[in-house]
C-alpha positions in Angstrom: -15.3 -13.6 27.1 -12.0 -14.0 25.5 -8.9 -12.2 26.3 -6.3 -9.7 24.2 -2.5 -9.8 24.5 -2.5 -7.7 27.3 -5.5 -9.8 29.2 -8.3 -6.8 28.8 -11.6 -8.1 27.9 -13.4 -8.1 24.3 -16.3 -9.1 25.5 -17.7 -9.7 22.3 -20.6 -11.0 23.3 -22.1 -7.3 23.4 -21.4 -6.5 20.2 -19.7 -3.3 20.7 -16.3 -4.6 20.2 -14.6 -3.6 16.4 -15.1 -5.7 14.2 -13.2 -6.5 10.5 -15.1 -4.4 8.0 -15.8 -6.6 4.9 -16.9 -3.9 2.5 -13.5 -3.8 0.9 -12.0 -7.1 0.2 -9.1 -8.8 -2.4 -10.2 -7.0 -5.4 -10.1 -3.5 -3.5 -6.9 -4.9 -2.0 -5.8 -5.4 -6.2 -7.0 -1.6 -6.9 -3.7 -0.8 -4.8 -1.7 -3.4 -5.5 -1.9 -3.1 -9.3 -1.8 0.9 -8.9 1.0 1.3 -6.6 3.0 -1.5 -8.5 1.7 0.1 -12.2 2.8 4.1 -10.8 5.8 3.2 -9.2 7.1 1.3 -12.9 5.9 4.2 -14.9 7.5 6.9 -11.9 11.2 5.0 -13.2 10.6 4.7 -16.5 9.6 8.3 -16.9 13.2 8.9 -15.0 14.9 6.9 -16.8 14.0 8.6 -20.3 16.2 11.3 -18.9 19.1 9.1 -19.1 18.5 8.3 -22.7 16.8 5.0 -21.5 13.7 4.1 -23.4 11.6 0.7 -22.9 8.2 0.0 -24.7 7.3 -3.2 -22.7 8.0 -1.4 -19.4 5.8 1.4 -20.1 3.1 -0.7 -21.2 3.6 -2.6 -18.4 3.1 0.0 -16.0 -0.5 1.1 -17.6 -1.2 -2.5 -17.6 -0.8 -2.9 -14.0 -2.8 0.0 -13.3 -5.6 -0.7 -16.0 -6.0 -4.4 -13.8 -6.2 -2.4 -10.5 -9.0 -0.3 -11.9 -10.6 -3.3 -13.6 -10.2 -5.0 -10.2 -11.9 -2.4 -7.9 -14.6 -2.2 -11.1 -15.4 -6.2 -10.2 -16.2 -5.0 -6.9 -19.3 -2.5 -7.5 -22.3 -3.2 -7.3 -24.0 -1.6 -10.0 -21.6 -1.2 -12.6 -23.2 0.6 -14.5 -23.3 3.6 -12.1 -19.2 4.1 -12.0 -19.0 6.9 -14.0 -20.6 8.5 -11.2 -17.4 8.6 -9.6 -16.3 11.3 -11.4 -18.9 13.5 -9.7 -17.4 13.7 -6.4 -13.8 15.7 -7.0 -13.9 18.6 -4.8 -14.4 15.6 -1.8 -13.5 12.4 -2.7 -9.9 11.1 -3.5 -10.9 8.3 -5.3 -12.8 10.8 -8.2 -9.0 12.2 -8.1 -7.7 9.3 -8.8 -10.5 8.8 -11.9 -9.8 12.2 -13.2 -5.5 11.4 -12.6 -5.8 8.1 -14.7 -7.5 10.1 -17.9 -4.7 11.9 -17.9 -2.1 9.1 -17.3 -3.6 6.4 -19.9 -3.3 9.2 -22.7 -0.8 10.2 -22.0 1.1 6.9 -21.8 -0.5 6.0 -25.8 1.2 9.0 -26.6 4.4 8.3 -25.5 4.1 5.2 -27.4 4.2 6.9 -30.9 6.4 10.2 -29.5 9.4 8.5 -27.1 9.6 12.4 -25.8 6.8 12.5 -23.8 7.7 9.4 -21.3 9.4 12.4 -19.6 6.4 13.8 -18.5 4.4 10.6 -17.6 5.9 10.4 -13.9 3.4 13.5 -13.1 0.9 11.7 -13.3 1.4 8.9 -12.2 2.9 10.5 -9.1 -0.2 11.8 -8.8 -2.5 8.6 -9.2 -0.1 7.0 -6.2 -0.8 9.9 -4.1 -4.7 9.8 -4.6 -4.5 6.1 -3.5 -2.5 6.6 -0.4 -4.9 9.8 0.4 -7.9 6.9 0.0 -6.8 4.6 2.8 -6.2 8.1 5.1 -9.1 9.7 4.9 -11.1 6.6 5.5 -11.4 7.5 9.2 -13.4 4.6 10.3 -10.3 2.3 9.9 -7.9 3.2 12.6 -5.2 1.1 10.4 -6.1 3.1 7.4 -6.0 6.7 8.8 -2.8 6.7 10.3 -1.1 9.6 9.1 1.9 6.9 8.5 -0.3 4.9 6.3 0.8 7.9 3.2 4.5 7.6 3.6 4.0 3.9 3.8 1.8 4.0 0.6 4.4 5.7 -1.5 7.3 4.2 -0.7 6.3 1.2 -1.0 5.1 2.0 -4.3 8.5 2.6 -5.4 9.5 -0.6 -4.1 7.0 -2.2 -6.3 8.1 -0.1 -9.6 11.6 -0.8 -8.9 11.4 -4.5 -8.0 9.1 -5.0 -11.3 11.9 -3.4 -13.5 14.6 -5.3 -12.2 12.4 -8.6 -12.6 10.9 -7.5 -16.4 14.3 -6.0 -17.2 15.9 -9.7 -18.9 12.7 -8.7 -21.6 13.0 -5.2 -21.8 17.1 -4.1 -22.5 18.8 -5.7 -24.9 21.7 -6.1 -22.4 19.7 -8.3 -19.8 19.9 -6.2 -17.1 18.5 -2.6 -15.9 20.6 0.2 -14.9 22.6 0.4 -11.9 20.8 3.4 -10.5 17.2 1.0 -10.7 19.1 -1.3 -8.0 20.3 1.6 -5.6 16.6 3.1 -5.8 15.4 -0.2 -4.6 17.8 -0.7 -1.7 16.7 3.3 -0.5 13.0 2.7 -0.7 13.6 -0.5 0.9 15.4 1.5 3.8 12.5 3.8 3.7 9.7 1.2 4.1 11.5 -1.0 6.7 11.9 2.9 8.8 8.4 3.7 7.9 6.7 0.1 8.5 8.2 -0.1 12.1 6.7 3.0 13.4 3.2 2.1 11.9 3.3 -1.0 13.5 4.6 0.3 16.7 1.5 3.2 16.6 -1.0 0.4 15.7 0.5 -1.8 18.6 0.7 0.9 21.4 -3.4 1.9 21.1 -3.4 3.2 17.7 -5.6 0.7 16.5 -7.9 -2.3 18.3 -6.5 -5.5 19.5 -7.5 -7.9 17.0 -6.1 -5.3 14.2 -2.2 -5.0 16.4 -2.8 -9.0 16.4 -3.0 -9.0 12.4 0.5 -6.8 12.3 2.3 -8.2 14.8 2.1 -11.9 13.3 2.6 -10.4 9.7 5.3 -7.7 10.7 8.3 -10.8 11.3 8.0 -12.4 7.6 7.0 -9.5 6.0 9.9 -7.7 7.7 12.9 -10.7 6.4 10.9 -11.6 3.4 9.6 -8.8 1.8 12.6 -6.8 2.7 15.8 -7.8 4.1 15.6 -10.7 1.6 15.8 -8.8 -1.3 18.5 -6.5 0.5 20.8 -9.7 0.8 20.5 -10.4 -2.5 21.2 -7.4 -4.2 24.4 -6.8 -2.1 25.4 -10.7 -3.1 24.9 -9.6 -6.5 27.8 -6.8 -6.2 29.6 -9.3 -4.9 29.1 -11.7 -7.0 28.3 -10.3 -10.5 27.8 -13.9 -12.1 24.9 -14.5 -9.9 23.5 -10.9 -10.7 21.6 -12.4 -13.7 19.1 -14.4 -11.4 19.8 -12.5 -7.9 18.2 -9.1 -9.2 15.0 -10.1 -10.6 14.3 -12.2 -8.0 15.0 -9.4 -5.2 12.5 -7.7 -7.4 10.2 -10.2 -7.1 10.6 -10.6 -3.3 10.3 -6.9 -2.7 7.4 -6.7 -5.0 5.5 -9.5 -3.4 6.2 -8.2 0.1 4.1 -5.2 -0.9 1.5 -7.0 -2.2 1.3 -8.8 0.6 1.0 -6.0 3.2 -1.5 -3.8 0.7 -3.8 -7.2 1.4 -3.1 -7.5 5.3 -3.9 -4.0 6.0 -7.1 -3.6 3.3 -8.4 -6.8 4.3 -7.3 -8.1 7.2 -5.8 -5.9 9.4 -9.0 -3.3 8.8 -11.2 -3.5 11.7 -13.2 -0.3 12.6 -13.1 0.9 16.1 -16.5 -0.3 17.7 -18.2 1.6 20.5 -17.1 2.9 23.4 -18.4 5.3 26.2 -16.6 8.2 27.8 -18.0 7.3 31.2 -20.1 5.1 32.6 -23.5 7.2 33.6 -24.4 7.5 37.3 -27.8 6.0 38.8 -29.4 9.1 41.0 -26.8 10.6 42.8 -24.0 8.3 42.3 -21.3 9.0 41.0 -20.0 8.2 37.1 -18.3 5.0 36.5 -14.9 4.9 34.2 -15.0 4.8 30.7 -15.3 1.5 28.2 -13.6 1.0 25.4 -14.0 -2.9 24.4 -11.5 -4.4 22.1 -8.8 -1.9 22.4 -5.8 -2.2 24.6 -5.4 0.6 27.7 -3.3 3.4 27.5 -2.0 6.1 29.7 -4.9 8.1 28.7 -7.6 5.6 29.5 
């Protein structure tokens, strides 16, 4: 019988404790990563053709990225050949929106390939397509560390981290003048404000009973890197870079990088690791004849005022 951080028993021996669910592993894990990074590109590039700024490779990019999400989560069914089938389900099923979202989006990118005009319609879309995926993890109710009503703030911001730390790191390709706007750098540092706020009341749900032990484990030890890393890292950087415009050149990208990495990284801790479902538990032990009911057991999950 082992113990959790707060010495309650998981007594795992009786199988009723949660348990990491291993339907959805690294390639799911890539269906978001490749999506959120792909939509959040395509969100800024779409914004930026407002501003008389127009990039080929970038939007291309974005679709890219989201193409390999989709080719990644297509790796991990089991009968491939049943996947249209997806499309079946959209009165229910966000991940049929997301199907029907990316035939519009993929179109509609090609389009704006051969007519510059219509890159500033392409953030609807793919606005939409980051939606569906956050509203895929929440309405997975199993997973207490997907349905979190956090988990769709978390989603989307961090999805314009991605986009915005994947044009400062492609922008040296994709302007002639080495470097992306100024505004790309300033919506980085906000949606980096917004994921640090966002992250640290997940994690502090998760940690005070929102989800089982062994899942607040998996954040806690991930929440301190991820947290300098994937965050105030690429914070640091882009203030040294205002500071110091001749280091701006290599600073930028690579606080792109950073901040694009640290979502990665988090997508993959809570989709795969961090993902256990909530086991059983009883309301109340039952009474023998006459006797009175027992207290309630819930293995696996830390107490709370309400237990």
């Amino acid at each position: 019988m082992s113990e959790d951080f707060e010495g309650q028993p998981q007594m795992r021996h009786l199988g009723l404790s949660p348990w990491l669910q291993t339907a959805w592993d690294l390639r799911a894990a890539g269906n978001f990563i490749g999506g959120g990074t792909g939509t959040g590109l395509l969100i800024l590039v779409s914004a930026g053709a407002y501003y008389g700024i127009q990039s080929k490779l970038l939007l291309v990019a974005g679709l890219a990225l989201v193409g390999l999400g989709l080719f990644s989560v297509f790796l991990e069914i089991g009968r491939p050949l049943r996947a249209m089938n997806v499309l079946f389900g959209g009165k229910r099923s966000w991940m049929t929106r997301e199907a029907i979202t990316a035939g519009i989006l993929f179109p509609l990118g090609a389009a704006a390939l051969v007519f510059p005009e219509l890159v500033k319609i392409v953030w609807a879309p793919a606005a939409g397509y980051l939606y569906c995926q956050a509203r895929i993890l929440e309405a997975t109710k199993g997973i207490p560390t997907w349905r979190s009503p956090l988990i769709l703030p978390l989603i989307l911001v961090t999805g314009l981290v991605e986009g915005a730390g994947a044009l400062l790191l492609l922008a040296p390709l994709a302007f002639e003048t080495g470097a992306a706007p100024e505004w790309v750098g300033g919506v980085l540092m906000a949606a980096l404000a917004g994921r640090i706020f966002v992250w640290m009341f997940y994690r502090r749900k998760m940690v005070d009973g929102g989800a089982p032990v062994a899942a607040a484990a998996v954040l806690i030890a991930f929440s301190g890197p991820f947290t300098l890393g994937g965050n105030v890292m690429p914070i640091v950087m882009m203030i040294g870079a205002g500071l110091q415009p001749d280091i701006a050149v290599a600073a930028l990208p690579a606080a792109g990088l950073a901040a694009m990495i640290g979502g990665w990284a988090m997508k993959i801790t809570i989709v795969t690791k961090a993902a256990h479902n909530q086991g059983f538990s009883i309301e109340h032990a039952p009474a023998r004849g006459s006797g009175e009911p027992g207290p309630g057991f819930k293995p696996g999950w830390r107490k709370t005022k309400k237990d």
